[in-house]
Rosetta silent file (secondary structure, phi, psi, omega in degrees, C-alpha in Angstrom):
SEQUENCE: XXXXXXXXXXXXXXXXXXXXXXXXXXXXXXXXXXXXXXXXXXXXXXXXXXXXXXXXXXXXXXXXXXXXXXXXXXXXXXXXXXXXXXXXXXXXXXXXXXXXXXXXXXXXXXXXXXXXXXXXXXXXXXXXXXXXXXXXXXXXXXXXXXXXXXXXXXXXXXXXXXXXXXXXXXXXXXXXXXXXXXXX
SCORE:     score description
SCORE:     0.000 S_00000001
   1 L     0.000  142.721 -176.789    0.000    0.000    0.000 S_00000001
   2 L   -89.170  150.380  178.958    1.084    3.363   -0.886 S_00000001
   3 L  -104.228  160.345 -167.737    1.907    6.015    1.836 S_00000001
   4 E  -156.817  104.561  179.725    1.086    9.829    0.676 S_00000001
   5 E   -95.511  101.794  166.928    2.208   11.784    3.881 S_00000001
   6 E   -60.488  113.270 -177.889    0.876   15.442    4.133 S_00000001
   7 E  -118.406  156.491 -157.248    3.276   17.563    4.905 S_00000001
   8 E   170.259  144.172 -162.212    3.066   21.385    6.194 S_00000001
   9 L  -151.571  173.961 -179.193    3.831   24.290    8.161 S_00000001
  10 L   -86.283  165.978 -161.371    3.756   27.119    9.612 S_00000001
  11 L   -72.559   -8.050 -157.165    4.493   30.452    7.163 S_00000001
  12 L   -94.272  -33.645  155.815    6.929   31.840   10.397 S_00000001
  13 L  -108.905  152.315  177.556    8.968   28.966    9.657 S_00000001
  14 L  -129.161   19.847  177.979   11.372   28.847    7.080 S_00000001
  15 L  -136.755  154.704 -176.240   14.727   26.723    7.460 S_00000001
  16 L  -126.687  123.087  179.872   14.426   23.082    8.526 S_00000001
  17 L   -72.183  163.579  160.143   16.702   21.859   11.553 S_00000001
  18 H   -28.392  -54.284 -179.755   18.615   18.455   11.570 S_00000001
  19 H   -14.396  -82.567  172.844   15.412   17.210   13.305 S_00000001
  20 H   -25.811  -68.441  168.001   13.227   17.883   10.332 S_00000001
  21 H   -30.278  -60.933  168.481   15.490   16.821    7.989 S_00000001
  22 H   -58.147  -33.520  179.072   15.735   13.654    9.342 S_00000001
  23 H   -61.923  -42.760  172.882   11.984   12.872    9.740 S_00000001
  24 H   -26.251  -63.644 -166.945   12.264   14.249    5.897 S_00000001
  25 H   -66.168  -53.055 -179.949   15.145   11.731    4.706 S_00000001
  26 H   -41.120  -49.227  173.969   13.224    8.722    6.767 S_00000001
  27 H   -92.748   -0.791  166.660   10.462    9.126    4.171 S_00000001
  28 H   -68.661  -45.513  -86.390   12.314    9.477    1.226 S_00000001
  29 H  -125.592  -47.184  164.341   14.455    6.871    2.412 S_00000001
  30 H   -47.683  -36.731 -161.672   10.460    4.568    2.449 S_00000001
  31 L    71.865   42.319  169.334    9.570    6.176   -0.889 S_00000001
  32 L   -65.821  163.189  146.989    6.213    7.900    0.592 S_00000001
  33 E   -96.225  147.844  163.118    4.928   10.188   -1.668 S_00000001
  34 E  -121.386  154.286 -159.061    4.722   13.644   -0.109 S_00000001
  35 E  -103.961  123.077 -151.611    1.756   15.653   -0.500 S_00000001
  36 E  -128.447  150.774  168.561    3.478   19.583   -0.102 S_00000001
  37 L   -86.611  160.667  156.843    1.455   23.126    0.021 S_00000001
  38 L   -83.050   -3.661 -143.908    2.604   25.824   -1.929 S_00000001
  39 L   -90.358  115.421  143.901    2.616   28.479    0.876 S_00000001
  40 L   -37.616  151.682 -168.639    5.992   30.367    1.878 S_00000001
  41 L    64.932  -79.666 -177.140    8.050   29.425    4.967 S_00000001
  42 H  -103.160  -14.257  163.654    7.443   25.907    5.826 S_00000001
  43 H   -50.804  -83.399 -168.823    5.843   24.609    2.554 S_00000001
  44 H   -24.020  -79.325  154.971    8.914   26.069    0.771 S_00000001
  45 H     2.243  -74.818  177.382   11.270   25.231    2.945 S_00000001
  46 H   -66.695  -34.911  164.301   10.325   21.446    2.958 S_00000001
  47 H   -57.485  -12.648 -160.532   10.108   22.245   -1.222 S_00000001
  48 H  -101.374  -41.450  178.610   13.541   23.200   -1.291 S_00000001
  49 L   -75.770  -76.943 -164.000   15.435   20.227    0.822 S_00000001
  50 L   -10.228  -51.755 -173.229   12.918   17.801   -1.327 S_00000001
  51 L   -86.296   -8.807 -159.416   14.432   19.081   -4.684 S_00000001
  52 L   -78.402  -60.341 -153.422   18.030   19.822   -3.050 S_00000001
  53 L   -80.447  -21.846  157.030   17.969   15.748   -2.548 S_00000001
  54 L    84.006   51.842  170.791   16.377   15.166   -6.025 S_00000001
  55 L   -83.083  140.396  160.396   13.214   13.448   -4.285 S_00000001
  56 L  -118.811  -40.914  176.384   10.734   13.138   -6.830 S_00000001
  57 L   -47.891   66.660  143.702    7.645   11.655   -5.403 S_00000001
  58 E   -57.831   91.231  155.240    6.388   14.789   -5.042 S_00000001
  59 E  -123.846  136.482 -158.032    3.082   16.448   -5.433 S_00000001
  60 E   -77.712  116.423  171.044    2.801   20.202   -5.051 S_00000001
  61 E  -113.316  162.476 -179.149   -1.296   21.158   -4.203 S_00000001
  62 E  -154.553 -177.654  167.905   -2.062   24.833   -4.520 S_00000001
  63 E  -126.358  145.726 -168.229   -5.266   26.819   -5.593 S_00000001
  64 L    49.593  -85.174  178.369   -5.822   27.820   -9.558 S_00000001
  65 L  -146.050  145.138 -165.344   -2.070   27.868   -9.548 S_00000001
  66 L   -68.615  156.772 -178.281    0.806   27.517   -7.629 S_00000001
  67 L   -58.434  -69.089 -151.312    2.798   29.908   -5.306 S_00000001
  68 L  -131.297  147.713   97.379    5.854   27.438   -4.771 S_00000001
  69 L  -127.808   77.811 -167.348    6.691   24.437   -6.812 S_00000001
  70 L   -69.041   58.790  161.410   10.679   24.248   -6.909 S_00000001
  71 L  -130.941  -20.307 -176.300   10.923   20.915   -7.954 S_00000001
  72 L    79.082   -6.039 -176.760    8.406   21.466  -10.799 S_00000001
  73 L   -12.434  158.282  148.124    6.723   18.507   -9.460 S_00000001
  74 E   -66.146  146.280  164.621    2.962   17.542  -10.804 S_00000001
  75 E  -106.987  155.300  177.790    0.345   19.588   -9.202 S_00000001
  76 E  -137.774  106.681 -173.954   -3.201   19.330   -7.893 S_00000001
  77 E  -122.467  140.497  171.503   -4.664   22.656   -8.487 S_00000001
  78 E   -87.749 -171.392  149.569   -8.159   23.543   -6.340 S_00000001
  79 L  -137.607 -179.215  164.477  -10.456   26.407   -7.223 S_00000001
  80 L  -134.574 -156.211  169.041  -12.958   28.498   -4.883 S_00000001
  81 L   -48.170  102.174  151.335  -15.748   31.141   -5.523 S_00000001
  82 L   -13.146  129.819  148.056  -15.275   33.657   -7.939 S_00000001
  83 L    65.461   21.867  172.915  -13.918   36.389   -6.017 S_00000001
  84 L   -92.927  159.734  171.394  -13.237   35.048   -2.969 S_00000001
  85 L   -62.331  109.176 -178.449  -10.979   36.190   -0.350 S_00000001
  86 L   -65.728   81.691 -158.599   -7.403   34.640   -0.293 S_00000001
  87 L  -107.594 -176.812  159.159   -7.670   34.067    2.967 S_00000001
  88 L  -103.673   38.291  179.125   -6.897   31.227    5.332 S_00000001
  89 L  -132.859   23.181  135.949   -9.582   29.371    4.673 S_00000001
  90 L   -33.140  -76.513 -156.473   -9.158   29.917    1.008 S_00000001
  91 H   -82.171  -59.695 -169.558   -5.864   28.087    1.354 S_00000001
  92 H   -32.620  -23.538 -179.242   -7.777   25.641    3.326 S_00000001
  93 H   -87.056   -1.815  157.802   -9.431   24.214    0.808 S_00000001
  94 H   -90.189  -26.363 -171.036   -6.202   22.363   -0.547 S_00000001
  95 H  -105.160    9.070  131.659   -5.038   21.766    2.507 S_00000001
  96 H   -48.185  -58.360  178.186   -8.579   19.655    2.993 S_00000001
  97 H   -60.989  -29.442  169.582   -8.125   17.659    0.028 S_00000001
  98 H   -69.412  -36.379  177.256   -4.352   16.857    1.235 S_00000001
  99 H   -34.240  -63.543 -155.695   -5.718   15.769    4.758 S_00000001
 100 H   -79.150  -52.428 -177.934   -8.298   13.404    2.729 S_00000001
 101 H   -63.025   -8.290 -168.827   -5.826   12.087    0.228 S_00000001
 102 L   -57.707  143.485  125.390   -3.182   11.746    3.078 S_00000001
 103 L  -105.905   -4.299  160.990   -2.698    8.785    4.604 S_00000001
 104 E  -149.715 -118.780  174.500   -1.042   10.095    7.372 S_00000001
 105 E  -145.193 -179.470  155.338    0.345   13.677    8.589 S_00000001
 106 E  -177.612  121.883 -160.958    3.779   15.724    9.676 S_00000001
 107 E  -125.387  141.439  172.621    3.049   19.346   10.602 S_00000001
 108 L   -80.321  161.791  102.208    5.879   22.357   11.467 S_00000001
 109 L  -132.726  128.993  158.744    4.188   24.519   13.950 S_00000001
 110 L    -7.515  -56.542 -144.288    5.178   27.705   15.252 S_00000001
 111 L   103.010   -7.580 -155.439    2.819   27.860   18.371 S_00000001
 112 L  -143.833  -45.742 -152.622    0.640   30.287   16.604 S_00000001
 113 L   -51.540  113.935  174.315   -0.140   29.040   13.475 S_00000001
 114 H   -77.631  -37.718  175.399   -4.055   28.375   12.858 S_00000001
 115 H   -67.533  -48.461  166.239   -3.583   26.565    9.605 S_00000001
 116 H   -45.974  -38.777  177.679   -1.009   24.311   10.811 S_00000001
 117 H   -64.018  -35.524 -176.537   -3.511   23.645   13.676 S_00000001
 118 H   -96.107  -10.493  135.855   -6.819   23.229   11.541 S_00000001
 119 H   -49.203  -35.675 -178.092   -4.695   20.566    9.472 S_00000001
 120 H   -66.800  -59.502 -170.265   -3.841   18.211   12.598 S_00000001
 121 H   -45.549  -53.234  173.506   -7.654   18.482   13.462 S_00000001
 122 H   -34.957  -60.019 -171.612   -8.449   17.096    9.858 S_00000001
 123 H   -50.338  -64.019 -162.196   -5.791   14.408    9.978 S_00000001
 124 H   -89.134   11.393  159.764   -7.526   13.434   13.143 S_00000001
 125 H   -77.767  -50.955  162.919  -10.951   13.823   12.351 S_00000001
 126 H   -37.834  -34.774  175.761   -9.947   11.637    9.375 S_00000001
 127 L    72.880   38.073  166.766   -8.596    8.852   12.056 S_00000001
 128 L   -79.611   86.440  178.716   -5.087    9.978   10.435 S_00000001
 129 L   -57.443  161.214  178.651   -2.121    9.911   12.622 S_00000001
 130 E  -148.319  157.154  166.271   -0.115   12.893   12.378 S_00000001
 131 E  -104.457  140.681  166.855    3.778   13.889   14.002 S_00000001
 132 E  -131.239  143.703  157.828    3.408   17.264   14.949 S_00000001
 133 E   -94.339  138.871  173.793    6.924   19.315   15.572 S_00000001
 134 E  -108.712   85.048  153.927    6.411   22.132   17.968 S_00000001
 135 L   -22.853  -22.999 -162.167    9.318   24.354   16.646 S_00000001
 136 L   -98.671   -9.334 -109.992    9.428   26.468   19.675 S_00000001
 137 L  -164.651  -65.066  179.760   10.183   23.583   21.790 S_00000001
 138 L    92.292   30.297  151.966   11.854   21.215   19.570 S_00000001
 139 E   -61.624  131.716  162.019    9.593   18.932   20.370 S_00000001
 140 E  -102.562  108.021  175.778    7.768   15.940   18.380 S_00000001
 141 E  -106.432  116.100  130.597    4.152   14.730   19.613 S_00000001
 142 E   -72.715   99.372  170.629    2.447   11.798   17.948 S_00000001
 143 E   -62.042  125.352 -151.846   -0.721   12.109   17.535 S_00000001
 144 L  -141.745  -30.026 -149.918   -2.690    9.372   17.282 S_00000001
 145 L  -131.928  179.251 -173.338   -6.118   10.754   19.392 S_00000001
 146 L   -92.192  -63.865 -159.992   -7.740   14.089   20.323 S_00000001
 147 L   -58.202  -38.147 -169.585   -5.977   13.585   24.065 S_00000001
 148 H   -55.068  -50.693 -164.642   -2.782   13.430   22.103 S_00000001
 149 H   -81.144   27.340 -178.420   -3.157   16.392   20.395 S_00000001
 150 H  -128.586  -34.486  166.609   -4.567   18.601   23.717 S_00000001
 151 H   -67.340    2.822 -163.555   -1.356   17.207   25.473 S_00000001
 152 H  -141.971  -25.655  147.572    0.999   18.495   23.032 S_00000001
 153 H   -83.719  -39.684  152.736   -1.077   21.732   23.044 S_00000001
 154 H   -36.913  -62.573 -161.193   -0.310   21.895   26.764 S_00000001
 155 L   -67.796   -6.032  179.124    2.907   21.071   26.854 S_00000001
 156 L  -105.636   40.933 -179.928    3.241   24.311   24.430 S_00000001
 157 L    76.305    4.948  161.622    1.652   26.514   27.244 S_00000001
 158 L   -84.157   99.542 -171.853   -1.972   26.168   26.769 S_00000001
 159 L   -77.582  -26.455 -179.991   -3.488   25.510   29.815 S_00000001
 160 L   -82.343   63.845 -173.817   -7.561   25.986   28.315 S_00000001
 161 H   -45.084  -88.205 -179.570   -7.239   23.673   24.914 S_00000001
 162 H   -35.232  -32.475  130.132  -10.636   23.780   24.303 S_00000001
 163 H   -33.550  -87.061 -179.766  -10.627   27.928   25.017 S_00000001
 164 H   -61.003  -53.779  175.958   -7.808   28.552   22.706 S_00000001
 165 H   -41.344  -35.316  175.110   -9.149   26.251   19.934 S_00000001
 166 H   -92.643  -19.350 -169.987  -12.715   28.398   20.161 S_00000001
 167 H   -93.883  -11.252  146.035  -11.006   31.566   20.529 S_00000001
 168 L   -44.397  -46.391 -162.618   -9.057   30.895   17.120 S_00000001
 169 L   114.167   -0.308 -174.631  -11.939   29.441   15.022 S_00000001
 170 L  -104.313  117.413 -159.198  -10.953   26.096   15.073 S_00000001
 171 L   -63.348  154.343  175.508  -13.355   23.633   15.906 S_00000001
 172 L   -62.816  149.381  145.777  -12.157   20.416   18.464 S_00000001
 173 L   -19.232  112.652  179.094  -11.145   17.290   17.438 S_00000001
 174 L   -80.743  129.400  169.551  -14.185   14.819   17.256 S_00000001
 175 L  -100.431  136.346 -160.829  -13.772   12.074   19.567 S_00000001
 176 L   -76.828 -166.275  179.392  -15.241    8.692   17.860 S_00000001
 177 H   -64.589  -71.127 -171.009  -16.798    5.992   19.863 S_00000001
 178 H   -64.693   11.392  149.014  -13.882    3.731   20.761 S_00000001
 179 H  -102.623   -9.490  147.223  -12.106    6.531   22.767 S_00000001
 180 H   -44.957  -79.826  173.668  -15.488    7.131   24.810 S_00000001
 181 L    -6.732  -55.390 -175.917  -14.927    3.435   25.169 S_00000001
 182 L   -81.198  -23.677  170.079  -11.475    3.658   26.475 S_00000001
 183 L  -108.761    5.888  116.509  -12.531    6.318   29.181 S_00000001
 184 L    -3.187    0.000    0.000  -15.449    4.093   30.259 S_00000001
């Protein structure tokens, strides 16, 4: 079975540490495909070591047409509305369709980032695992669950999850059946 990893970040970063790199090289090293945004800072970024190593399973999504592809990769171009606002939920609508085509996730984030944030929820609304790096931290959380990902927003100084997630715009993490189950 093929793996098609969504990968994505926040725009505040824009160089990738050994860390990264390494999670990077581990899936070339599988032969995932990675599924990449077009966005400056951590889209690029991840666009740039991808062609520096002369990975090609590559595909670039963007909307009407892309921002970023340095690799020239194939693309998956989205549309919206006439005349809508390039906004982030605009953007969002590519980085839905990577969620759904994903099979699993690997997200940069900042601490701040809402898109990077409203991607994990997808993955795990999706019943997606996702690695999330918390840049500020140098931390890696797997994410596997809703608890995962409100522990890994703790540990990055959010004591309210559910607060900060509503005061953002981003709706919670649905928790299915079997993890009712598990706190039962």
């Amino acid at each position: 079975m093929m793996t098609y990893v969504f990968v994505a970040g926040s725009r505040a970063i824009s160089r990738l540490n050994e860390q990264v790199r390494e999670r990077l090289d581990n899936m070339m090293r599988q032969n995932f495909t990675i599924l990449v945004g077009d966005a400056n800072g951590a889209d690029k970024a991840m666009q740039q070591y991808l062609h520096q190593c002369g990975y090609r399973e590559v595909l670039v999504y963007c909307m009407e047409t892309c921002r970023n592809n340095v690799g020239q990769w194939p693309a998956k171009s989205h549309t919206a509305k006439p005349g809508s606002k390039r906004d982030r939920h605009y953007y969002g609508i590519k980085d839905a369709a990577m969620a759904e085509d994903a099979t699993c996730g690997f997200m940069l984030w900042d601490g701040e980032s809402k898109g990077t944030l409203t991607n994990v929820v997808n993955l795990l609304n999706a019943h997606k695992k996702c690695l999330l790096y918390l840049s500020t931290k140098k931390l890696f959380f797997k994410l596997l669950a809703p608890d995962d990902f409100y522990q890994a927003l703790h540990t990055s100084g959010i004591d309210n999850v559910p607060g900060f997630l509503a005061s953002i715009g981003i709706k919670e993490p649905v928790t299915s059946e079997m993890q009712f189950a598990k706190l039962g």
